[in-house]
C-alpha positions in Angstrom: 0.0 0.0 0.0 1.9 3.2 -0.8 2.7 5.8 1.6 0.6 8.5 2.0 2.1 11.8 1.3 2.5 14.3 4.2 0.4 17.4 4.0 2.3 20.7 4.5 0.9 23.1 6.3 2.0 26.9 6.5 1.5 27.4 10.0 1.4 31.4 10.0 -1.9 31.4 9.7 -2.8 29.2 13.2 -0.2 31.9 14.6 -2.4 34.5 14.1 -5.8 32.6 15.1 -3.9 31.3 18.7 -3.2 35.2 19.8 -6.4 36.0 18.8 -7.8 33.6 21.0 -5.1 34.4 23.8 -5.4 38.1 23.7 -9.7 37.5 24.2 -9.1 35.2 26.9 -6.8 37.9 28.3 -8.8 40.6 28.8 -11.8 38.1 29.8 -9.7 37.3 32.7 -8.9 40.6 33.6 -11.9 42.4 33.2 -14.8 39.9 32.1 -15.3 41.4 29.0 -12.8 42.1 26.0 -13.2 44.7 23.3 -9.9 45.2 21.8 -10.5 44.7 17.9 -7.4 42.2 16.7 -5.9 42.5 13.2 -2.8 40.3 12.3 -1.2 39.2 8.7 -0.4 35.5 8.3 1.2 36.6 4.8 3.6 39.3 6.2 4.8 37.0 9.1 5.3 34.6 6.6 7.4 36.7 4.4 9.6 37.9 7.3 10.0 34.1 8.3 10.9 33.1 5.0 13.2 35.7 4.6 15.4 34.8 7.4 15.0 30.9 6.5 16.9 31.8 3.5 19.8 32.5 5.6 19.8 29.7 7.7 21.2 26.1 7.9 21.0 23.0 9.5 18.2 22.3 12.1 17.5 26.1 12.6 16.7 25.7 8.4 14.8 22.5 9.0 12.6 23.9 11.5 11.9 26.6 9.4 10.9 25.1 6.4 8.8 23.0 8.4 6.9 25.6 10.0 6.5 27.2 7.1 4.8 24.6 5.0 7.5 23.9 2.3 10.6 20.9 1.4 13.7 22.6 1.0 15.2 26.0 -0.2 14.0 25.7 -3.5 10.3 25.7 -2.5 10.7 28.1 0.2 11.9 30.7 -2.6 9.2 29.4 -5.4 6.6 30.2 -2.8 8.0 33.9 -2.0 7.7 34.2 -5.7 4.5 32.9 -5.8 3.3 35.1 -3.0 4.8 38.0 -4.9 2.7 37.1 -8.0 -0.2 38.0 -6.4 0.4 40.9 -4.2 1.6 42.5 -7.8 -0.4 45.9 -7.9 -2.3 45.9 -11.1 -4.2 48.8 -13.0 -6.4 46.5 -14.5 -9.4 47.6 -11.8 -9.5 45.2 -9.3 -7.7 46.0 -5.7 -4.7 48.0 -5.5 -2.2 45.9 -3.8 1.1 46.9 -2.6 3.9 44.2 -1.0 6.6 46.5 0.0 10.5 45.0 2.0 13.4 47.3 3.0 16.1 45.9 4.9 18.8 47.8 7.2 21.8 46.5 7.9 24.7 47.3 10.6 27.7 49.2 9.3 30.2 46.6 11.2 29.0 43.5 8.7 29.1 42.9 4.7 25.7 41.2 3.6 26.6 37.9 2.1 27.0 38.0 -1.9 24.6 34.7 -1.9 22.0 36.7 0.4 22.3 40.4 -1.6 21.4 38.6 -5.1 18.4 37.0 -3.1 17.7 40.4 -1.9 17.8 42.2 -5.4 15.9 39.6 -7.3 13.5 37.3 -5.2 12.7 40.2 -2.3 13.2 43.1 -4.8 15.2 45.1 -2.2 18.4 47.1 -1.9 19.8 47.0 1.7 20.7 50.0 3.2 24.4 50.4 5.5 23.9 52.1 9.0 25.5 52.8 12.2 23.1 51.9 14.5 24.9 53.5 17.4 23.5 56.3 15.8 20.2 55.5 17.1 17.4 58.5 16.7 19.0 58.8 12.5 18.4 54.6 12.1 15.0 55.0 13.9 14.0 58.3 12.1 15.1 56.4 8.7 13.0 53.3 8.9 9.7 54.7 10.5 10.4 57.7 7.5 10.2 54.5 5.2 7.7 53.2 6.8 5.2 55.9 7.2 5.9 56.8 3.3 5.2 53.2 2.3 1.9 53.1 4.1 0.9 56.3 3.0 1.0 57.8 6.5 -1.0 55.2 8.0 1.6 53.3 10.3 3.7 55.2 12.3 6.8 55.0 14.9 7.1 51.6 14.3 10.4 51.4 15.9 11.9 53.8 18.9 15.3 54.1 19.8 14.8 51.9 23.1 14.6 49.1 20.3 18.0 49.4 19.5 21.2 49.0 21.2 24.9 48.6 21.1 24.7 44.7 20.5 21.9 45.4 17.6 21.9 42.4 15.4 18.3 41.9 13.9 14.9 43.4 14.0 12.0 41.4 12.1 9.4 44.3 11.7 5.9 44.5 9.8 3.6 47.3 9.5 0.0 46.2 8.0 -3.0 48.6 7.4 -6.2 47.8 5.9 -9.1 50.6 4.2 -26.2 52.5 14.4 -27.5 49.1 15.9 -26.8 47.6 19.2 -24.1 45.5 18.9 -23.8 43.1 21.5 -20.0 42.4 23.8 -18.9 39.5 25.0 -20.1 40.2 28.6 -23.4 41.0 27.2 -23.3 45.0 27.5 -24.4 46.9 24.4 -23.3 49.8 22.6 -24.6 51.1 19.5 -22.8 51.3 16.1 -23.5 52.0 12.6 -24.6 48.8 10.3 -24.3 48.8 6.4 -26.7 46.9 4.6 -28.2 46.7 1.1 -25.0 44.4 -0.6 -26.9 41.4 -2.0 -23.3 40.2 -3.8 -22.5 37.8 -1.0 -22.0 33.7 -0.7 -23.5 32.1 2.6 -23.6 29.2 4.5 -24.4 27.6 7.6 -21.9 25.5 9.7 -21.9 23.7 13.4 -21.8 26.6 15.3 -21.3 28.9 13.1 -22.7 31.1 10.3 -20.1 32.4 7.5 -20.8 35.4 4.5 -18.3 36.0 2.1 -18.2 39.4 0.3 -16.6 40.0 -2.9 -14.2 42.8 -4.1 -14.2 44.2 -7.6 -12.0 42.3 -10.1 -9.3 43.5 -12.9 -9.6 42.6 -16.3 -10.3 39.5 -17.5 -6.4 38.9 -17.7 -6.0 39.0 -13.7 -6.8 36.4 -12.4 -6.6 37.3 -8.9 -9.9 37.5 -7.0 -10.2 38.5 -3.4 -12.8 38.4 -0.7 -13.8 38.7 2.7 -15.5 36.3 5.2 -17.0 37.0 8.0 -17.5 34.3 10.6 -20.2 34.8 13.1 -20.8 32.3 15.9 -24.2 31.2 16.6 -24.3 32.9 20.2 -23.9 36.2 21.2 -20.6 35.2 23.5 -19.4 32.4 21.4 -16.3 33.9 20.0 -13.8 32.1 21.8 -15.4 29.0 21.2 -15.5 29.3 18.0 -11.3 30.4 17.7 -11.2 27.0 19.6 -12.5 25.6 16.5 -10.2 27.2 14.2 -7.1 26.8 16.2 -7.9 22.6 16.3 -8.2 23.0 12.4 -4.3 24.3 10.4 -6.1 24.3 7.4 -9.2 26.5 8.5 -8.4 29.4 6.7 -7.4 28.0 3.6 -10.1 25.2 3.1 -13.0 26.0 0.9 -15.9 26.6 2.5 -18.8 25.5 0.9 -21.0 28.6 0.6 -24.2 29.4 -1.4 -25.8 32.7 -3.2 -28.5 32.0 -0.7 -31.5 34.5 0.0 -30.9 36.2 3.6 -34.2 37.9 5.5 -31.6 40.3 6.9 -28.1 40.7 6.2 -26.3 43.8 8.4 -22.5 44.1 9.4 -21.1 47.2 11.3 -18.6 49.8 9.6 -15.7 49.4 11.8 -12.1 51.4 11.7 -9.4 50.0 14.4 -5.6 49.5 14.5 -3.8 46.8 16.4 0.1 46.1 17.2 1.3 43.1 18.4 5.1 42.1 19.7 5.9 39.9 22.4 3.3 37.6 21.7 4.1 36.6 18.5 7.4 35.0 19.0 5.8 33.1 22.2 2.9 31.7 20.3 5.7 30.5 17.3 7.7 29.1 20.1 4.6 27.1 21.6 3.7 25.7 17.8 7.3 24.3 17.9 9.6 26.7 16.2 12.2 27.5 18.4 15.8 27.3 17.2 15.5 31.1 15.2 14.9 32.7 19.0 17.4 30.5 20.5 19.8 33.1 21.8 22.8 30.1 21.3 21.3 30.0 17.7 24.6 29.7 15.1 22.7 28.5 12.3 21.2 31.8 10.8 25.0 32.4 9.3 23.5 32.8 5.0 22.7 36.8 5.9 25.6 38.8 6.9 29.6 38.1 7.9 31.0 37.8 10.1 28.4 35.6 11.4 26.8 34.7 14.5 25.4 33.8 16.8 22.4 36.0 15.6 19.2 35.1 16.5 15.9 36.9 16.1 14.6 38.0 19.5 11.9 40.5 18.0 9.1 40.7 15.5 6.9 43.6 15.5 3.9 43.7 13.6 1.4 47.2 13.1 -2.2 46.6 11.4 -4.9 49.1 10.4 -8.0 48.5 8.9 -10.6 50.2 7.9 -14.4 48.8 6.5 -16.9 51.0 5.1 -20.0 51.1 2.6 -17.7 51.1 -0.8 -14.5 49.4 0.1 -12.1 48.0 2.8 -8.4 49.5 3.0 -5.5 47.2 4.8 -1.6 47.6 4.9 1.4 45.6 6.2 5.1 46.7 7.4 3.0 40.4 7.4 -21.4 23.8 2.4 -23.6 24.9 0.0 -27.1 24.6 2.1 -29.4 22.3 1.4 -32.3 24.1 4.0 -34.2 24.9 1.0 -36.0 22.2 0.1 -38.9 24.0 -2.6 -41.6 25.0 0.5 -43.2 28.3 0.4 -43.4 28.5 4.1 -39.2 29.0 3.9 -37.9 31.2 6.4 -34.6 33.0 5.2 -31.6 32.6 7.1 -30.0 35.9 8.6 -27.0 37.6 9.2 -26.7 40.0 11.4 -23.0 40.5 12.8 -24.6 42.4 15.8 -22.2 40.4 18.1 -18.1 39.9 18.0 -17.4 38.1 15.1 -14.2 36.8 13.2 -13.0 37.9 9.7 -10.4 37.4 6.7 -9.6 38.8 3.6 -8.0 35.9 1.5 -7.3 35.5 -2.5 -9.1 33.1 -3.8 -7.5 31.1 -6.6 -4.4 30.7 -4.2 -6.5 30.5 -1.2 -3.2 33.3 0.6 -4.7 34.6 3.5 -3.8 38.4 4.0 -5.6 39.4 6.8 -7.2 37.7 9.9 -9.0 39.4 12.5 -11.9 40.0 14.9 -14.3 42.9 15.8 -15.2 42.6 19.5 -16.5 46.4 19.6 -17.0 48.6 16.5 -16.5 51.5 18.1 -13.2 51.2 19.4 -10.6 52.2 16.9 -7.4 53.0 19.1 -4.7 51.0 18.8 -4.0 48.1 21.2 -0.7 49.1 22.3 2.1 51.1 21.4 5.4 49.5 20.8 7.1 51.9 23.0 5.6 50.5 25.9 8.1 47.7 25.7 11.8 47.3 26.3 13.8 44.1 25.7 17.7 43.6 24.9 18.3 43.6 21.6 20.2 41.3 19.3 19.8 42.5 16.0 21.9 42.5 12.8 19.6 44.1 10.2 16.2 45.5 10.6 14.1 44.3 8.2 10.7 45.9 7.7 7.7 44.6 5.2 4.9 46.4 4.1 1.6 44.5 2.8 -0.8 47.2 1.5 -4.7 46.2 0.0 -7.3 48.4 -0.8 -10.5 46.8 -2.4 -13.9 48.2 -3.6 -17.1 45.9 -3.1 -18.0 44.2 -6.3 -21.2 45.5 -5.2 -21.0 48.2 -2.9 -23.5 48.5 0.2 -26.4 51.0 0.2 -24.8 54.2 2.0 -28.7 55.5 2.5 -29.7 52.3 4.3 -26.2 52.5 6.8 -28.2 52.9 10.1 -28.1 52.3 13.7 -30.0 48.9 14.3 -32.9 48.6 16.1 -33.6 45.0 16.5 -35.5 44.6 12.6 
């Protein structure tokens, strides 16, 4: 009987759906309610990943590769490539996409020839030579990159507490993204604005679960490329967490296809909702707890492909700033990483509904390649400060280049929710 083939799994996506979970169960314990919006890119800490795999050897590499779905060197670069393809921005109409790396390196090391031609041609980027003893100029240059490349919607990404004189590597991503009661998890209410009037959507009905997938526009007939969101809405008002359970006992969650129907809705309502989110020190501690380990391993001597003279480098930091934004004619977003069978012919059918009138979780995800750019979760539409600032932090550094990626989308509904009918809900 032959073998059956091992399925590989890029596990950047889980990363994102385990803090979401954590960060809910956080505040939950703290406070009994959480309503800190989450937004995190499983494509941008992929890139970053991949990006220092391609430096690495031996088990560090091995880990790696595993981690991130793929067999060897070879694949890990085809599927940067790939990745590439379809964050190309295109005038053809559809959304305008922007997949943006820089890289800084310290003035005491030479960038391996091997590593710079990877750099030129695979991650389209020209290093740049600092001192970073010279700590407010590096810090002024990269969040001066940064803020331009996002046009001015991430900001102070780094500050100069990030960087010391034993700086060796910083991982850094920057992502941004374009009144009823709505219901939080500990059951208070707070009233937001809900857009309605889209009947472009896919639907369908799951164990515990209800999901709605929204379309953007498309390019030409020559691109390919088609993007969505989905919108997952659990059942019960407080079920959120249950159903991140759910997703987190599932790898392939966010990339499976969901079997969805143009079905008839008696009521389909989500909120507008604006928020930005950054997230640090969990992010290495929930890759450690999946099982990749060795790149944070502060005895690491493996990641020796990037710079000379080497090591031991290891990455002890990756920083990652979202914004998003979701209106009646499009969603913005920017990095710096069943069809149902209830109808059965009856005219005494009841339509299903959707109303998103409780914290729910979303994506916005390509569809032919099933990449998943975005993950996150509304817990209260009204809040749109940021989570945290990554000033609030201080670690030791050990840092050899600083390496920041900037994932840009913008995307118009392929048919665009009524602006008149965006109201405060009243219970319908």
């Amino acid at each position: 009987m032959a073998k059956r083939k091992e399925e590989k799994i890029d596990h950047c996506a889980q990363v994102t759906s385990r803090i979401l979970l954590k960060e809910i169960q956080k505040e939950l314990k703290k406070t009994k309610n959480s309503n800190t919006n989450i937004l995190l890119s499983p494509l941008s800490f992929h890139a970053v990943l991949n990006m220092t795999a391609a430096g690495a050897t031996g088990d560090t590499l091995n880990q790696m590769l595993r981690f991130l779905g793929v067999q060897d060197i070879d694949d890990l670069n085809s599927k940067f490539s790939n990745l590439s393809s379809v964050m190309e921005r295109n005038s053809n109409g559809g959304p305008a996409l922007s997949f943006l790396n820089e890289m800084w390196v310290a003035h005491t090391h030479e960038i391996r020839d091997s590593y710079k031609q990877l750099a030129n041609t695979l991650y389209e980027i020209d290093p740049k030579v600092v001192d970073f003893e010279r700590k407010e100029e590096v810090v002024e240059e990269v969040n001066t990159w940064v803020e331009s490349a996002s046009r001015g919607l991430i900001t102070n990404i780094i500050k100069p507490n990030h960087i010391n004189d034993k700086t060796k590597v910083i991982l850094t991503n920057a992502l941004t993204h374009h009144d009823k009661d709505f219901y939080l998890l500990n059951g208070d209410k707070i009233s937001a604005p809900f857009m309605t009037g889209c009947y472009d959507y896919k639907y369908g009905s799951f164990e515990g679960y209800q999901v709605a997938k929204i379309p953007y526009q498309t390019g030409k007939k020559e691109d390919k490329k088609v993007f969505s969101m989905f919108i997952f809405l659990p059942n019960e008002k407080d079920g959120l967490p249950s159903l991140l359970e759910k997703v987190n006992s599932d790898p392939s969650f966010f990339t499976q296809g969901f079997s969805l129907s143009a079905e008839p809705l008696d009521a389909f309502y989500i909120p507008k909702f604006k928020f930005s989110y950054s997230a640090m020190k969990q992010v290495i501690r929930t890759m450690k707890e999946m099982g990749l380990t060795l790149p944070f391993d502060n005895n690491c001597n493996e990641l020796t492909g990037i710079v000379e003279p080497h090591g031991p480098f290891f990455i002890n930091r990756i920083i990652q700033k979202a914004f998003i934004e979701v209106n009646e004619k499009s969603t913005e977003a920017a990095a710096v990483t069943e069809e149902s069978d209830d109808d059965m012919g009856f005219s005494m059918y009841e339509a299903p509904r959707f109303v998103a009138d409780h914290p729910f979780l979303f994506m916005i995800r390509e569809e032919v390649s099933r990449l998943v750019l975005f993950t996150g979760a509304v817990l209260d539409p009204s809040n749109d400060h940021s989570s945290m600032s990554p000033s609030q932090f201080m670690w030791p550094s050990w840092f050899i280049y600083v390496n920041a990626l900037y994932l840009y989308f913008r995307g118009t509904w392929n048919e665009k929710f009524n602006a008149s009918k965006t109201k405060e809900y009243l219970g319908f």
